[in-house]
C-alpha positions in Angstrom: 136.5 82.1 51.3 135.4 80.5 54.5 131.8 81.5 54.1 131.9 79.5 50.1 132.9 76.5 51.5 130.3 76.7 54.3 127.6 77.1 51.6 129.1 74.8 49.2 128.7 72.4 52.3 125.4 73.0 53.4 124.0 72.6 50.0 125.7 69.5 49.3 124.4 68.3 52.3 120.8 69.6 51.6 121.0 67.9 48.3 122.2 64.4 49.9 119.7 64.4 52.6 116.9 65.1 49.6 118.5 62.4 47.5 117.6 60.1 50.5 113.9 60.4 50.3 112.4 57.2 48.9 109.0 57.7 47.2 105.6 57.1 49.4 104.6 54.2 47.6 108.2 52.3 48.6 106.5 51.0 51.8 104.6 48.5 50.4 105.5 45.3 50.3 105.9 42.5 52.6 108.4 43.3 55.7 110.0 41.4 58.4 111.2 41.5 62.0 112.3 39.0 64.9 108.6 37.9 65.6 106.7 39.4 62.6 105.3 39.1 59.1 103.6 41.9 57.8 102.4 43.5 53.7 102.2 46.9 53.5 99.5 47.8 51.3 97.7 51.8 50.1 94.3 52.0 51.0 92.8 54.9 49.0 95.0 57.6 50.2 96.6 55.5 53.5 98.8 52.5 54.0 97.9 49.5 56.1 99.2 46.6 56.7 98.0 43.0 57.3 99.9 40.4 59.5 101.2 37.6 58.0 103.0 35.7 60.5 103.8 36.3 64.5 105.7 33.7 66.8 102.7 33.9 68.7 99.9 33.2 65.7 99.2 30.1 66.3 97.7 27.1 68.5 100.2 24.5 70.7 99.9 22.6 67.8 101.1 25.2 65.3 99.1 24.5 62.2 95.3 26.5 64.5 95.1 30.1 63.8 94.5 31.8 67.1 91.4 33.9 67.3 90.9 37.8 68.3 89.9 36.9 71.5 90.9 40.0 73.5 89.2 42.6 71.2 87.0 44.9 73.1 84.2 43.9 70.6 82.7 40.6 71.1 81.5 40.0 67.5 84.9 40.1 66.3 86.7 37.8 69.4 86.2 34.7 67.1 88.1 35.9 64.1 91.3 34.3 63.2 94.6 36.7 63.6 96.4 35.9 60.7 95.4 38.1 57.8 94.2 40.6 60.4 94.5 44.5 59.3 95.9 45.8 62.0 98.1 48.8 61.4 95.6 51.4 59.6 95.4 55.1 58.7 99.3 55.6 57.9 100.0 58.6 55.8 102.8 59.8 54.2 103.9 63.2 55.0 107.9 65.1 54.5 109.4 61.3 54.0 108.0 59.8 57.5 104.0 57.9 57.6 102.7 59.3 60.5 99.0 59.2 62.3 99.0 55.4 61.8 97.0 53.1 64.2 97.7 49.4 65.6 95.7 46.9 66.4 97.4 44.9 69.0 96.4 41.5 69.3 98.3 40.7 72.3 96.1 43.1 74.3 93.0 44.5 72.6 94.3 47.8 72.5 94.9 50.5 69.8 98.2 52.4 69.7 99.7 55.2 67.9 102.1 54.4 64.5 104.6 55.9 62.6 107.1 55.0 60.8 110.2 56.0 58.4 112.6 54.2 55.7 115.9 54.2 55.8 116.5 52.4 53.0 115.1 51.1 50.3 114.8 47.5 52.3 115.0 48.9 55.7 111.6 50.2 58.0 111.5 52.0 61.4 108.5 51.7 62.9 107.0 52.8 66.2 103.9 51.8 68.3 103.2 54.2 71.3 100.3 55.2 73.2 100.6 59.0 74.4 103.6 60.2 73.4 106.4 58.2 71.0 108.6 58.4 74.0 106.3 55.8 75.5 106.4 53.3 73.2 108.2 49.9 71.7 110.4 50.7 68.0 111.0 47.8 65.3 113.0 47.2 62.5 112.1 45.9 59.6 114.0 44.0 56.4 112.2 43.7 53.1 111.0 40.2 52.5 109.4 40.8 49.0 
């Protein structure tokens, strides 16, 4: 009898932890944390995502876009940030996008990304270089 309820369990459990997976496609969108504004959008076969708005985006006087001016190439120091494509090469494999790349403005550097849903309005992401362990997580609310 024991062993029935243990099964009974497990598959319950199975089934509620399948229920749970949103499709791929639920990513896109435009997302929010404390000090960004991103859209998630598929690129052929990927998801990337633009940003939008950062608490650091703009000038002193808060209207100037502030240029890429750390990028390791020179051509591209004097493009503006906002609109920049800067998380790239997301997949979507067993409910988590994984093998992602960010841009990061702040530094000129390219880090690792992956990320998972919780929700249907709720994002987990993670920027690391190395190993996840080393790395900064956000959360993220649906905007639109």
């Amino acid at each position: 009898m024991k062993k029935s309820i243990l099964a009974v369990f497990g598959l319950l459990l199975s089934l509620a932890s399948f229920a749970q997976q949103l499709p791929a496609d639920q990513i896109t969108g435009v997302w929010q944390c404390d000090d960004y504004r991103i859209e998630v959008f598929k690129a052929g076969n990927t998801y990337s995502a633009k940003l939008l708005w950062s608490k650091e985006m703009f000038e002193a006087d808060g209207k100037t876009s502030k240029k890429d001016v750390k990028n390791p190439n020179e051509k591209l120091r004097a493009r503006s940030v906002q609109g920049l494509t800067h998380i790239t090469d997301l997949t979507y494999e067993d409910g988590e996008y994984v093998d992602g790349k960010l841009y990061s403005v702040q530094d000129g550097n390219t880090y690792s990304f992956k990320g998972k849903l919780k929700g249907p309005n709720e994002l987990e992401t993670r920027g690391y270089k190395g190993i996840p362990l080393m790395g900064k997580s956000f959360k993220w609310k649906r905007v639109q």
